[in-house]
N, C-alpha and C positions, 0 to 999 in steps of 0.2 A: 425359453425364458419367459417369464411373468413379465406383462405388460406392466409395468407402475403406474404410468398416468394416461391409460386407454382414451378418458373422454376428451384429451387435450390434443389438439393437433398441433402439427410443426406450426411455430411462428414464423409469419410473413408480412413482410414491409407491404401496407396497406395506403401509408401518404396520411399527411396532417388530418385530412378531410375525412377522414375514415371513425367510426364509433363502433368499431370492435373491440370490445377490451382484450380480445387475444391476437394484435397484430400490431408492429410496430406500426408507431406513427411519423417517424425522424431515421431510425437503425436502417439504411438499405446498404446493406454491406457491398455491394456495387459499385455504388456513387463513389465517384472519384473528386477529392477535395485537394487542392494542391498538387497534382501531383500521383497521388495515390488512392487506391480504394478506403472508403469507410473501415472496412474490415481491417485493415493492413493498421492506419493511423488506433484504431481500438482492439487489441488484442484481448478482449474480455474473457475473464477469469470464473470459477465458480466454486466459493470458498467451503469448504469438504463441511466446518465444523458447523457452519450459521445453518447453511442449505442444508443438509443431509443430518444433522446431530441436534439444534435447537429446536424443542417443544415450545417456549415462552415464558419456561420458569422462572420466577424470580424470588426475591426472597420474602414476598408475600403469600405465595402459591404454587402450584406444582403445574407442571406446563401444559398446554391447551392443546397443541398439536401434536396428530398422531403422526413420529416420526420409524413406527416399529418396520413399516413398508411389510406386512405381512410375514416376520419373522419374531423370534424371541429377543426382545432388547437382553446385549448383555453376551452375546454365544455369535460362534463363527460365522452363524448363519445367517442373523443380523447384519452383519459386517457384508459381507457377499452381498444380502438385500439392498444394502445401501449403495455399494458399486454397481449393483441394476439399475438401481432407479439416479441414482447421480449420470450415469453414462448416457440413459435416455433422457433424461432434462437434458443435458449440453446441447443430445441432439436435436433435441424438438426446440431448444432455443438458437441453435447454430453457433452455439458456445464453443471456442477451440482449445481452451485451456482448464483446469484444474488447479488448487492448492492444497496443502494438508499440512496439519500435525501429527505427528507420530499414530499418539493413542486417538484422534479422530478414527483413525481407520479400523481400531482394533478393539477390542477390549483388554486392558491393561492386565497381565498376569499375574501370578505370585510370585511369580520369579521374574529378574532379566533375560534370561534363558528361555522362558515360556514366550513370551512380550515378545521376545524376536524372533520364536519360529512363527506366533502369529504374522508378522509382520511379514516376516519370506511370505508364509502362505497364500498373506491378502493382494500381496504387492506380485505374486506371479500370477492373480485373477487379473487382476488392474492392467496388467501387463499383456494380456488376449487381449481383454477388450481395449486398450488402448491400440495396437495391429490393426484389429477386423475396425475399427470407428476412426483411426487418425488422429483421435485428441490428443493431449499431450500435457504435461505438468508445468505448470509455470515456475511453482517453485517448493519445496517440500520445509519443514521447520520440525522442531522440537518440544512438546508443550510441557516445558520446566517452571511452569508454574501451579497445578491446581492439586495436586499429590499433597499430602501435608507435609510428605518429606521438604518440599521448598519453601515450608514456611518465610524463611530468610533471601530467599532468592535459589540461586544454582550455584552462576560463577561465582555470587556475594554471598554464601553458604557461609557460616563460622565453620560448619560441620563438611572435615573431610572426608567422611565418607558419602557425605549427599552430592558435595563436589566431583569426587569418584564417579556416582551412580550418573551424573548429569554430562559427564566425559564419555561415557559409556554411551546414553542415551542419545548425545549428538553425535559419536559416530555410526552407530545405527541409522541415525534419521539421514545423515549424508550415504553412506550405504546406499538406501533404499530411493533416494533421491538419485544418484548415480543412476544405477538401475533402472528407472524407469525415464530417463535423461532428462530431469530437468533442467530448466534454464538457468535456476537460482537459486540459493539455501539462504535462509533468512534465519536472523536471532532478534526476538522479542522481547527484551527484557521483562517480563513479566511482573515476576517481581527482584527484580535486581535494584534494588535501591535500599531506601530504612526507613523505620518508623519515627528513630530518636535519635540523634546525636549521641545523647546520654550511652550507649551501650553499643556505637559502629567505632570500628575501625576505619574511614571511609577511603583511607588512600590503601590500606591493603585490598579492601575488595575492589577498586577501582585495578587497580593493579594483577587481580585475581581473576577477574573478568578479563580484560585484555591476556591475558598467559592462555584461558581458556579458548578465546578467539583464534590465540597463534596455531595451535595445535589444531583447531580446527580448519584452519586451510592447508596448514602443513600435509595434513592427513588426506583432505580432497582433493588437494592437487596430486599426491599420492595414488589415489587411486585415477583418475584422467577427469577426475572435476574441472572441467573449463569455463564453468560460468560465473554468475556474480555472486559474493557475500553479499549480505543485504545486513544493515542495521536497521528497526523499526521506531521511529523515537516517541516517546509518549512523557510526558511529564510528570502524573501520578497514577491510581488507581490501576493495580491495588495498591501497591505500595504508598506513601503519604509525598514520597520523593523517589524517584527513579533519575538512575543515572546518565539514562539516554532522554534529556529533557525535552528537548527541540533538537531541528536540523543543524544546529549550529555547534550547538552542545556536541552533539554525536561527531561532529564533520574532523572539532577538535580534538575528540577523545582517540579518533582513525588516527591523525594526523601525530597527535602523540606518541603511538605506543607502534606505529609505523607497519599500520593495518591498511591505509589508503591507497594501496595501488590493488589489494583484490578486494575491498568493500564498497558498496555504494549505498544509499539511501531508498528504503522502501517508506513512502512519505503516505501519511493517512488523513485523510479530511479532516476527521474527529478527534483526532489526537492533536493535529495543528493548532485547532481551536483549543481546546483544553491548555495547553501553553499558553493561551493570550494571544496568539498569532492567527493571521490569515489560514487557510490552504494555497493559497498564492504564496504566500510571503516563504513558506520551510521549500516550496517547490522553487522558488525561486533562490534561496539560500543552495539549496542543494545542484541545480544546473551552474552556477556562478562558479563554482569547485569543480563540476564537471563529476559530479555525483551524485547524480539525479536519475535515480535506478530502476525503480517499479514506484506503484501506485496501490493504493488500496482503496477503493470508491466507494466513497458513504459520507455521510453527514452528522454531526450533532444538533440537538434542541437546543437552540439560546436560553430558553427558559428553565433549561437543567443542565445542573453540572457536572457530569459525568460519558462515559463515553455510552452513545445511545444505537450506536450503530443503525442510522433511520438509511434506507433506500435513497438514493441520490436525487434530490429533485429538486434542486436550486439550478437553474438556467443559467444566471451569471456568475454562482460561482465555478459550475462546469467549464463556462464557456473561456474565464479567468486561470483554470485550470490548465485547458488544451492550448490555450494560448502560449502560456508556459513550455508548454511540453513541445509543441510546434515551434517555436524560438531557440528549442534546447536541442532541433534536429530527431524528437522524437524519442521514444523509447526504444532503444538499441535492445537489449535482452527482456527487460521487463513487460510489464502490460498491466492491464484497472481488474483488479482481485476487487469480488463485489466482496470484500468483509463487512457482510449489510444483514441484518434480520429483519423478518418479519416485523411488526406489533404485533403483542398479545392476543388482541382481540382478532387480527386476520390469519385464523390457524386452517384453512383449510390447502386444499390442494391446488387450488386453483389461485389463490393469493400468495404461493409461491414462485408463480408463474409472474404473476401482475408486478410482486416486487422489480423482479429483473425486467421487464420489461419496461416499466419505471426509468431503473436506472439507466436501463441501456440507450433508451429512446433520450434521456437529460443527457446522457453524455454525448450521443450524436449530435444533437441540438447545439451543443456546448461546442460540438465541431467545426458545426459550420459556420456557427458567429466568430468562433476564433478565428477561422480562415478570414473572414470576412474584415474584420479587426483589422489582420497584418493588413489584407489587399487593400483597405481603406487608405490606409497609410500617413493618417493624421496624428496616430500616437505615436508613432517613429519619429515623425518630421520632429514633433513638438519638443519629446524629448532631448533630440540632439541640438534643438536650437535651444532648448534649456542652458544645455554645458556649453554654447559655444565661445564663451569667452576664453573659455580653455584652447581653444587651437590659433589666438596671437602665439608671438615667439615664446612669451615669460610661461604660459600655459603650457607649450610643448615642452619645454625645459621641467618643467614640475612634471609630467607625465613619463618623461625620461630619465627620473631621479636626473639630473643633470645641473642642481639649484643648491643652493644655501640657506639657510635664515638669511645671511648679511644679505643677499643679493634680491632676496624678496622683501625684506625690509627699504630696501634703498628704493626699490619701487614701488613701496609700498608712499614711501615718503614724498616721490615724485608726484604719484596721479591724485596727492590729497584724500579727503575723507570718500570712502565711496559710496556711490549711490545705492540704494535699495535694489537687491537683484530682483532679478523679472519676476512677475506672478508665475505662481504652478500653474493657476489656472485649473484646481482640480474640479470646481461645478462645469467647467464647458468639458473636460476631459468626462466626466461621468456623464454629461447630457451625450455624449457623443457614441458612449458604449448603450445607452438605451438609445437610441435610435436605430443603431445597427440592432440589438439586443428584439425591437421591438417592432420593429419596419415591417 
């Protein structure tokens, strides 16, 4: 087998103090935080489409980077190229996981029928080398949105036969996700939402999508699928509205249509922000529910509006992240899917490398302040002396449905006008996470 990235050697935890740009400076998958090794707490992903299929195209220009790996973009062979050279990055990054879409892996046929002998094909390579190396799929998906058949969405399709073809497509992708065991099958909404009021139905596709979902667990528990559904929520683009807006939105829509005991939440930096919201705040929606599933690690530009997928390098919101995640017991099935690309202008071979490295070394970082955070133990205290008014008797009684209006009015009437509750305190609360942050 063709060596892909010869002049790169295996990456190695080198320490803060280190100015190699090909060694971690934070990632020693060793170190034990809490409890557990780095490695264990960061289950690091390697997203098939950004890393293996993004040149840098956009819609000003044609992409910059050579992703051909020495085969014909477009034929089997390519496809094969790309399972070399993805297999040896994991390993030269000591990456244990993988994700995919469907047609990421393959080149898409003319038929449904063609599409999924390629997909046996590729998925019985994948399938060696995943044996001889040990990696392993985190979680496999569907990409039911970029065909023009989905103009409308899949499940939100007016058109039953696109609906059809997109039933089809996600038993394939579970299929092949089975097959090579992964941990979790994920639905993206893509474009599952509408452009206009003027011409949706929107409680029938609301309704159409969820029917779609049933049958899709129906079917993978069918075959011995033991892992999670995952919802991805995003707000707009492409679509103008998508139906999966936020974590909250979604958590509702499970809880509706009585999808919540096999879905959880695949929660994304960039998409977070895009709603208005934190990446704390959908991570924290979602552990509250107990549906706080996987992660997707990247960032957006505050200065653009749209989903930019930058390499993770914010410190504090990392470390706001693991914080989360550490308070929520962890990522049971899940793990941080780099859904991250390059920039344009960083197309070589070696800036493929530097991204993940990047992100892997912010999210380590991100680990140990979190650690740090709980073991400090000053936003725990503060919190709970926030609510302490809550634990008099009239407090337990409200916490125990146990209460009335009449009964909380009458003490209401008792203790007089009340005082101004306690400061948040949020400038000493933030001075207190740059310190640890910054120490």
């Amino acid at each position: 087998m063709k060596e892909m990235f010869r002049h790169i050697p295996k990456i190695k935890y080198e320490g803060s103090s280190s100015k190699n740009p090909l060694a971690f400076k934070y990632y020693d998958p060793d170190r034990i935080i809490m409890g557990k090794t780095m490695k264990e707490h960061l289950p690091f992903a390697m997203a098939w489409w950004h890393n293996l299929s993004a040149t840098g195209s956009d819609m000003f220009g044609v992409g910059t980077a050579d992703k051909s790996f020495g085969a014909g973009i477009g034929t089997m062979e390519h496809a094969k190229a790309k399972v070399d050279a993805g297999f040896e990055f994991m390993d030269k990054l000591g990456i244990e996981y993988f994700c995919f879409h469907d047609v990421d892996l393959i080149p898409e046929g003319e038929t449904l029928a063609e599409t999924n002998a390629r997909l046996d094909e590729i998925t019985d390579y994948i399938k060696e080398k995943m044996v001889d190396t040990g990696k392993k799929l985190l979680w496999g998906t569907a990409n039911l949105f970029s065909n023009p058949r989905y103009m409308n969405g899949a499940g939100s399709s007016n058109s039953l036969d696109v609906y059809c073809h997109a039933a089809a497509q996600i038993k394939k992708a579970i299929d092949i996700t089975v097959k090579l065991k992964g941990k979790g099958y994920v639905f993206w909404g893509g474009r599952e939402g509408y452009e206009t009021l003027l011409n949706t139905d929107m409680k029938f596709e609301i309704e159409n999508i969820a029917r779609l979902m049933k049958m899709a667990v129906e079917y993978g528990r069918s075959i011995g699928f033991k892992g999670d559904f995952y919802i991805e929520p995003k707000p707009k683009e492409p679509m103008k509205h998508q139906y999966d807006f936020d974590a909250a939105t979604a958590i509702g829509f499970l809880k509706e249509y009585g999808l919540d005991k096999d879905f959880k939440l695949n929660i994304e930096a960039n998409h977070a922000t895009l709603a208005g919201h934190t990446f704390q705040h959908d991570l924290r929606i979602s552990a509250m529910h107990g549906m706080l599933g996987s992660i997707d690690a990247n960032q957006g530009d505050d200065l653009l509006g749209w989903d930019t997928d930058h390499f993770p390098s914010n410190v504090y919101d990392a470390a706001l992240c693991m914080y989360e995640v550490l308070k929520a017991g962890g990522l049971k099935n899940g793990g941080l899917n780099f859904d991250a690309k390059n920039r344009r202008p960083s197309y070589t071979m070696e800036d493929m490398f530097y991204g993940f490295i990047l992100g892997m070394d912010t999210f380590a970082l991100g680990l140990i302040k979190a650690a740090k955070i709980i073991e400090d133990g000053r936003m725990d205290q503060f919190v709970q002396e926030r609510y302490a008014s809550f634990h008099n008797e009239i407090g337990v009684k409200i916490r125990n449905n146990q209460t009335n209006l009449q009964e909380l009015s009458e003490y209401a009437e008792k203790i007089g006008t009340p005082e101004l509750p306690g400061s948040g305190r949020q400038e000493y609360l933030e001075s207190i996470i740059n310190s640890i942050l910054f120490d």
